[in-house]
C-alpha positions in Angstrom: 30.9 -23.1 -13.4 28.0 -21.6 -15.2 28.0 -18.7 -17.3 28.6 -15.8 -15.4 26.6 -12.6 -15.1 27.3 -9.4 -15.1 25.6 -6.3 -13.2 27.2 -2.7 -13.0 25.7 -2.9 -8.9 24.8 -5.6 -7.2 21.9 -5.0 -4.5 22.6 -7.6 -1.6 19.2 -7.6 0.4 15.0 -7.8 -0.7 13.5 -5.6 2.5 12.6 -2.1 2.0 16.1 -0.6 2.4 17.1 -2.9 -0.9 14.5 -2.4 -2.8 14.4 1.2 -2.2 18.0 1.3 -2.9 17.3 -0.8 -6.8 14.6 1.9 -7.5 17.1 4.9 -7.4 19.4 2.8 -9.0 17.0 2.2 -12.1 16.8 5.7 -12.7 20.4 5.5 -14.2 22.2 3.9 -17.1 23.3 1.2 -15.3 22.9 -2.7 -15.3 21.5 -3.1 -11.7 20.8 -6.8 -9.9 19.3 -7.4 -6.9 19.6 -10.6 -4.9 17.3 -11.7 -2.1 18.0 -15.4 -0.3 14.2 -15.8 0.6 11.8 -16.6 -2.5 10.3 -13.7 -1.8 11.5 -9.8 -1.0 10.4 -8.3 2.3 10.2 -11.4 4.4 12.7 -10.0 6.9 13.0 -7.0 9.8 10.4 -5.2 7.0 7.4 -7.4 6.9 6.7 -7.4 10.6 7.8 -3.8 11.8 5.7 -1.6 13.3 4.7 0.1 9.9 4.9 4.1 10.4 6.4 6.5 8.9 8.2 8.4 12.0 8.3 12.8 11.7 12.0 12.8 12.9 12.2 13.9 16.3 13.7 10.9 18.2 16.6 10.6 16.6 20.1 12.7 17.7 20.9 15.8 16.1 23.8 15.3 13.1 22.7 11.5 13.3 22.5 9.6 9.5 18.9 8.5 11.2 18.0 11.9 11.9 18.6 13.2 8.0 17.3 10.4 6.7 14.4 10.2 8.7 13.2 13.6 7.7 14.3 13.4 4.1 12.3 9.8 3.9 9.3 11.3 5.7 8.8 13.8 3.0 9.7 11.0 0.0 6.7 9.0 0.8 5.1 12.1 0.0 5.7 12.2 -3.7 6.0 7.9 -3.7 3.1 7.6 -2.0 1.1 9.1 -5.1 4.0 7.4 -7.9 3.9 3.9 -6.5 0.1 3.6 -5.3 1.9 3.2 -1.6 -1.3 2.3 0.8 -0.5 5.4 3.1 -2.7 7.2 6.0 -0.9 10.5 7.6 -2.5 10.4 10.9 -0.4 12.3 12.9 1.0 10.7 15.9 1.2 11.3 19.7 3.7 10.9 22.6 2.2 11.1 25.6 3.1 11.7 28.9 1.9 11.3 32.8 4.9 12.8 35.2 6.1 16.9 35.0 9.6 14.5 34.1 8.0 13.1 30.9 6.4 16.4 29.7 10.2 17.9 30.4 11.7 14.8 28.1 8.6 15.8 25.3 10.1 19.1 25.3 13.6 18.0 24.7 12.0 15.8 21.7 10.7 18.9 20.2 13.2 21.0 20.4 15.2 18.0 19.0 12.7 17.7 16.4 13.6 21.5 15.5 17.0 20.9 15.1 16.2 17.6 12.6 14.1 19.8 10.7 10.4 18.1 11.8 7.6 20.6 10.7 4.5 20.9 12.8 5.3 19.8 16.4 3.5 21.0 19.2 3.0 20.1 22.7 -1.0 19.4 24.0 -2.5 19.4 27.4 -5.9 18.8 28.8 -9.0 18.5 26.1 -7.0 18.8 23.3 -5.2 14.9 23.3 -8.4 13.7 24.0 -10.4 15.2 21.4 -7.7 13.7 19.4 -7.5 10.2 21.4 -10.8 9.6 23.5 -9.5 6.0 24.5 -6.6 7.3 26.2 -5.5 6.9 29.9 -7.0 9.8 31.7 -4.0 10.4 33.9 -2.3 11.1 30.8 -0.9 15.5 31.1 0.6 16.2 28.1 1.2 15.2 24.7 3.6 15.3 21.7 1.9 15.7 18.5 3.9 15.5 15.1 1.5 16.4 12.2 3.5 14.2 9.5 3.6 11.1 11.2 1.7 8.5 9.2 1.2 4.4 8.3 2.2 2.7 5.9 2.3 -0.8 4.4 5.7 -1.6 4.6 5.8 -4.9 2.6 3.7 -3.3 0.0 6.2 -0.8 0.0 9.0 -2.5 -0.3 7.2 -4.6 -3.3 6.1 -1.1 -5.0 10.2 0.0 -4.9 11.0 -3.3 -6.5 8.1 -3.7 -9.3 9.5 -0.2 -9.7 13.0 -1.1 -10.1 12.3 -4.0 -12.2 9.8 -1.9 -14.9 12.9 0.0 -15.5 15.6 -2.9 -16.1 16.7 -3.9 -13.0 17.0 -7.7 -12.5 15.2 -9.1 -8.9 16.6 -12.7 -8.0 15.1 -14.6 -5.2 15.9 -17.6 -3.8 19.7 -16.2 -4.2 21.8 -15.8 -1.5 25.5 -13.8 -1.6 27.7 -16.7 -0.4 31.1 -15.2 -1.2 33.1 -12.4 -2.9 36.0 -11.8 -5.3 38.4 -9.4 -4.1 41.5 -8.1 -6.3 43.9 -5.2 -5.4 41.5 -4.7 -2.6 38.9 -4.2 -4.8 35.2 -6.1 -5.5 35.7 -8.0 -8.9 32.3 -10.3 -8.4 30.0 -12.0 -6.1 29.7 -15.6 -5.7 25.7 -16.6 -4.9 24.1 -19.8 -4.5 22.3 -19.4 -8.5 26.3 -18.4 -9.7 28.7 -15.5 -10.0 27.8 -12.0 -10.8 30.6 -10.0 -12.1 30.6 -6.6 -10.9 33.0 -4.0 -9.8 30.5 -2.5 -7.1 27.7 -4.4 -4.6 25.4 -2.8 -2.1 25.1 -4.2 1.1 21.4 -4.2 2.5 21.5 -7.6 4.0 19.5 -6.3 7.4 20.3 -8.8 10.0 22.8 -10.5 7.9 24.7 -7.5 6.6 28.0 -7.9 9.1 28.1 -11.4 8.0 28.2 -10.5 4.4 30.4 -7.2 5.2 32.9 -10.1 6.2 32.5 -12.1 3.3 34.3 -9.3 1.5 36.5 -8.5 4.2 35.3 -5.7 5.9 34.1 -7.0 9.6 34.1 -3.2 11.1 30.5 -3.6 12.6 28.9 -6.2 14.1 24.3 -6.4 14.1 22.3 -7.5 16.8 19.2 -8.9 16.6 16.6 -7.3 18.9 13.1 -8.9 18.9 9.8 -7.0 19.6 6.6 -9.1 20.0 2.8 -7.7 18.7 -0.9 -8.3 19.5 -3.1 -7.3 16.6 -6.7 -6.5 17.1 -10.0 -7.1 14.8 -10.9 -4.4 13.1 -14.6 -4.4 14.3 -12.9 -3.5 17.4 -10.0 -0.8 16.4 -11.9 1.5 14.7 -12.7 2.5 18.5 -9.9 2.1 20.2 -7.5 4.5 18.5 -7.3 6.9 15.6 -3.5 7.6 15.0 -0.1 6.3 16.6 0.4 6.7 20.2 3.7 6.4 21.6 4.6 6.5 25.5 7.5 8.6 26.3 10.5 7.1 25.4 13.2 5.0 27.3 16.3 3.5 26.6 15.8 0.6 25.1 13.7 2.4 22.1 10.6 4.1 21.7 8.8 1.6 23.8 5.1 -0.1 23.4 2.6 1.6 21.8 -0.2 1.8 20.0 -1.1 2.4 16.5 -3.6 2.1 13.5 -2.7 0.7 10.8 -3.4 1.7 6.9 -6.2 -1.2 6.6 -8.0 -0.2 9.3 -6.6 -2.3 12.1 -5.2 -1.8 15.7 -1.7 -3.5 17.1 0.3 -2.7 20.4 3.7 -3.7 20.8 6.6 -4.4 20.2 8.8 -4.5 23.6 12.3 -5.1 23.0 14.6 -8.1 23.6 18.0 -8.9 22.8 18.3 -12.6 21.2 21.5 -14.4 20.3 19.4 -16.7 17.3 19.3 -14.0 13.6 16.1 -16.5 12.8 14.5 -16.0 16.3 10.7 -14.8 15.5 9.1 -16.1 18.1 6.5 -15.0 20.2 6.5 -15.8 24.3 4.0 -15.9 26.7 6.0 -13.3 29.1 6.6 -11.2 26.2 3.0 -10.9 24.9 1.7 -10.0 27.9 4.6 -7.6 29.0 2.9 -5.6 25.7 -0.5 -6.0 26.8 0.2 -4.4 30.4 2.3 -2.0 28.9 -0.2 -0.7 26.3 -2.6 -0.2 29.0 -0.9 2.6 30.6 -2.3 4.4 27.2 -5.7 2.6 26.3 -6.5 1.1 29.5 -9.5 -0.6 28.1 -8.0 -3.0 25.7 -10.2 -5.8 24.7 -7.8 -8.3 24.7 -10.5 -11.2 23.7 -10.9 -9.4 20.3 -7.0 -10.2 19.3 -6.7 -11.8 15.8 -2.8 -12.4 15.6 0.1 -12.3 17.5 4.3 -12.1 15.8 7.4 -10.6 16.5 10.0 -9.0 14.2 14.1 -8.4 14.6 15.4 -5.2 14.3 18.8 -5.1 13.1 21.0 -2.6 15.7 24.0 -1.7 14.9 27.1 -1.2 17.2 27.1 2.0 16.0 23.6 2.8 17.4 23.3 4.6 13.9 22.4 3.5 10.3 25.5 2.7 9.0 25.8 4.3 5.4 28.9 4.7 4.0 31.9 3.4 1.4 33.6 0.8 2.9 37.0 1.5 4.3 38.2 -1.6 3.6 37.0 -3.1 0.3 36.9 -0.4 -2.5 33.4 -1.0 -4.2 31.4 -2.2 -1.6 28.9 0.2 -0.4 27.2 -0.8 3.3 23.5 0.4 4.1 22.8 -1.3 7.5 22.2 -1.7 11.2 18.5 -0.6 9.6 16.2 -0.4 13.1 13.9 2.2 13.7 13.6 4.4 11.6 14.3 2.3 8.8 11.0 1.7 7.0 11.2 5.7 6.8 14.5 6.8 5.9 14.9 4.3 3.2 14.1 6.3 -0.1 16.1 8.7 1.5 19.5 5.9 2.5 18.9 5.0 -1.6 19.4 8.7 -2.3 22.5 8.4 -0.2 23.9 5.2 -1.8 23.5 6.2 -4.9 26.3 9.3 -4.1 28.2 6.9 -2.3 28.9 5.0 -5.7 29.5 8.2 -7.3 32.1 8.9 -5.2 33.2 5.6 -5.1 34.0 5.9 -9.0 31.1 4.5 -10.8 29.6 6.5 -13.5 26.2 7.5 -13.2 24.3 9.0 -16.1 20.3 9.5 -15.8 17.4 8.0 -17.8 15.5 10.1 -20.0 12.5 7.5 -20.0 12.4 6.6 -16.6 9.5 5.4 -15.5 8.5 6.3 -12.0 4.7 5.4 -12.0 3.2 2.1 -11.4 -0.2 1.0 -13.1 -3.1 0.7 -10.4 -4.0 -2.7 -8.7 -7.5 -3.0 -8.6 -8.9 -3.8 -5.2 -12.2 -5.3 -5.5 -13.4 -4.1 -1.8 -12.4 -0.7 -2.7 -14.6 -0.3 -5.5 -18.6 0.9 -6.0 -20.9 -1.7 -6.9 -21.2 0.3 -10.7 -17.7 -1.0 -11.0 -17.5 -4.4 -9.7 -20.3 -4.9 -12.1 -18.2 -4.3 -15.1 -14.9 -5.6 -14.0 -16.6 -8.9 -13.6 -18.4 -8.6 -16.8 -15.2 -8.5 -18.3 -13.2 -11.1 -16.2 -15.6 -13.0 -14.1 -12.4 -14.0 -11.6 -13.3 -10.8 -10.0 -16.7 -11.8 -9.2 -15.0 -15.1 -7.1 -14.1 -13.8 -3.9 -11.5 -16.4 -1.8 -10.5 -14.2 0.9 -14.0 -13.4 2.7 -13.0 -11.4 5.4 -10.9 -8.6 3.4 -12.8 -9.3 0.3 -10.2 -10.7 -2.1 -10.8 -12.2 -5.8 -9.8 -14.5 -7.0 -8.8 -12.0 -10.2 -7.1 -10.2 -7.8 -4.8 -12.8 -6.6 -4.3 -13.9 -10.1 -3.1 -10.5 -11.2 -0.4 -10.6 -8.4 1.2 -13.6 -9.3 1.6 -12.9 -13.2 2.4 -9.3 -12.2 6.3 -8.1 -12.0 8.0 -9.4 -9.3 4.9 -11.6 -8.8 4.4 -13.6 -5.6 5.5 -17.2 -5.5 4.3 -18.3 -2.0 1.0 -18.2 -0.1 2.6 -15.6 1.9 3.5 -13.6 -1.2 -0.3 -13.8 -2.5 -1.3 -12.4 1.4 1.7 -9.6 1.6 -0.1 -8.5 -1.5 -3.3 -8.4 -1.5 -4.2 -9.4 2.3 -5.6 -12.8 1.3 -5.2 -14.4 4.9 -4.8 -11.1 7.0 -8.5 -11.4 8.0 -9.7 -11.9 11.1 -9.9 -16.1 10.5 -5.7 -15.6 9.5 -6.2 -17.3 5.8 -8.1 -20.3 7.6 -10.9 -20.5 5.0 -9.2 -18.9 2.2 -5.4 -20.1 2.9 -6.2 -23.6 0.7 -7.8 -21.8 -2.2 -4.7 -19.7 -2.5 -2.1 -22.5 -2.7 -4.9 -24.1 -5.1 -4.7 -20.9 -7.5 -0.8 -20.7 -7.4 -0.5 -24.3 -7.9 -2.7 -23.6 -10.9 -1.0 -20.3 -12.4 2.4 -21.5 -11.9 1.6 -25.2 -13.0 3.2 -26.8 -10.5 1.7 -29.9 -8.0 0.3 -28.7 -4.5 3.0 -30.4 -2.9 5.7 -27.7 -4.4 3.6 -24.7 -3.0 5.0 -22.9 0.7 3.9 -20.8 3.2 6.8 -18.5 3.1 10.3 -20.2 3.1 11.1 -23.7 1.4 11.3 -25.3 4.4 7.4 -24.4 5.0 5.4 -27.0 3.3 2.1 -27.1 3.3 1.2 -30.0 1.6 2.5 -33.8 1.1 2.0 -36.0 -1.7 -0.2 -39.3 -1.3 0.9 -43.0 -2.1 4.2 -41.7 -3.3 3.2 -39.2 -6.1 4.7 -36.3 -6.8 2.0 -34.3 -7.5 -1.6 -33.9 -5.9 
């Protein structure tokens, strides 16, 4: 056995609930781990969710969603600045066609009122449409929340860990929990594939996984769910006109339903629908499915232009038994704190479930004493489309890597993608590069600029082409010729 390590908390789990979860955690005196199985973090449920930042009214009264929600909402507020978080508060809308719909958005706002949601107030007539032109002209009535907004969630979830990470915390990918050691009923270490962590307390954010490592230390009081929902995403020379904000059709059963939104970069998706799947690895997209979303979305925007999609991918939500986040000490295994069954709204409560964990391992016993040099601030990343001419012209003077753009149709240098592999946390995969700088989220999806990527990382990280992946290890992009390991 190797040498073990030793971690006052372990964080089980790289998505934004995690690495959320690490950042709280490294404003304390505490040796603090986090483990992620993928080689990256966010490569689960949080890179391909719907990406807003809900206001709080869907979710029951008294519900953990519901105070988190809320609480979240107004965290991004003061992240959004700390972190550099790539945030646009649009506002969003719920509209509805029926007197029964405009009866269930009034039952959301006064639901809304009783989470605490600022702001809400119910539209008729001219006043959606100024907001929406696109919209379905049958539509009657709508539900507009004021602090709705959109959000990069993978940037997100990277920002919380570089976070983490500038104030001690350890990030380990490729390291997957595989076991526990439980005494007296008690968490004495985890076991992972890269070798034991001694620690008296772990977190679980494991998303989709999170009953099955809830078992490995002997708590299997829940049980997760997967529930995929399938996207269209449109060309941006195209969404600029189709939509301003988030627009949401009244809600059903089975979740908020399909809808359509902006995003922070200036794009336009619809989706997701919602199906129950047995496979936890099932992302997917099907024919039925995709155009189940496209019907859908045109009872809002009726003139979609379809022809202008770009990209199409589905995401699994993990849903709970409970029908609730499930945030809590365990009952069964002293020192292990669960944060799951993270669906909607996940990506928005999840500064506020890393508020909550960190009182759950108060209670639970661990001592907890703050920083006085906490660090809360990231530098800036410098985005070369965002900047004037006047200073493109001196950052390539200075470092003419800027002045080499790879990724034409989002404007990416090469400096850029340079920076984000030798930054903290830095990205290790072609996906990584494009989670962080939108190398390949173009409208040609990284077809011109994917090879130059894998070139540069092969290059930085000096390793062969051959050892460079898409996203997981078992995604390999290139193959060594006449037997040699490295090309």
């Amino acid at each position: 056995m190797r040498n073990a390590m030793t971690a006052d908390v372990v964080v089980i789990g790289g998505g934004i609930v995690g690495a959320a979860i690490a950042r709280e955690l490294s404003k304390y005196q505490l040796s603090v781990t986090l483990i992620e199985k993928a080689p990256d973090l966010s490569t689960g449920t949080t890179k391909a969710n719907s990406g807003i930042l809900h206001a709080g009214f869907d979710p029951a009264p008294g519900s953990v969603k519901g105070r988190a929600n809320v609480r979240g909402n107004f965290l991004y507020r003061q992240l959004e600045e700390e972190l550099g978080l790539q945030i646009r508060w649009t506002g969003s809308l719920v509209v509805a066609k029926t007197e029964e719909e405009t009866a269930a958005l009034k039952g959301l706002i006064a639901r809304g009122a009783q989470n605490g949601v600022p702001g809400l107030a119910l539209l008729a007539g001219d006043e959606i449409f100024r907001r929406e032109p696109n919209l379905a002209k049958d539509i009657k009535t709508a539900l507009y929340a004021p602090t709705a907004g959109v959000i990069s969630p993978f940037a997100a979830a990277i920002a919380f860990a570089e976070c983490a990470a500038q104030n001690g915390a350890r990030i380990m990918l490729d390291c997957e929990a595989e076991g526990f050691e439980v005494k007296g009923g008690r968490i004495r270490a985890v076991h992972t594939n890269k070798g034991k962590i001694v620690t008296c307390y772990a977190v679980n954010a494991a998303g989709l996984d999170a009953d099955k490592v809830s078992g490995l230390a002997g708590d299997a009081s829940f049980a997760i769910m997967p529930r995929r929902g399938e996207y269209l995403v449109f060309d941006r020379a195209v969404a600029k006109s189709l939509v301003n904000s988030v627009v949401f059709p009244t809600p059903g059963p089975h979740g908020k339903g399909v809808l359509v939104a902006s995003t922070y970069n200036g794009e336009c998706f619809i989706g997701p629908n919602a199906q129950d799947v047995d496979c936890r690895a099932d992302t997917g997209t099907t024919g039925g499915g995709l155009d189940f979303v496209a019907q859908t979305a045109k009872n809002i925007i009726p003139d979609l232009p379809l022809s202008s999609v770009i990209a199409q991918f589905s995401g699994l939500r993990a849903v709970s038994d409970t029908d609730d986040f499930i945030v809590e000490n365990s009952s069964v295994t002293r020192g292990l704190v669960q944060a799951a069954g993270m669906q909607s709204p996940g990506l928005t409560a999840a500064p506020a479930v890393a508020e909550m964990v960190a009182g759950l391992l108060q209670e639970a016993g661990l001592k907890m004493s703050g920083k006085s040099d906490f660090n809360g601030r990231l530098p800036a990343k410098i985005q070369t489309r965002r900047l004037s001419d006047r200073q493109k012209d001196s950052l390539i003077k200075d470092n003419p890597a800027f002045g080499r753009i790879v990724c034409r149709c989002e404007t990416v240098s090469e400096g850029e993608i340079v920076a984000a592999i030798h930054s903290i946390c830095g990205a290790r995969t072609v996906d990584g590069v494009k989670r962080r700088v939108r190398a390949g989220f173009g409208r040609c999806q990284g077809g011109f600029c994917g090879p130059r990527v894998a070139a540069i990382l092969a290059r930085e990280l000096g390793i062969g082409l051959t050892a460079i992946v898409k996203e997981s290890s078992a995604s390999v992009l290139y193959f060594a010729k006449h037997g040699s390991e490295r090309i």
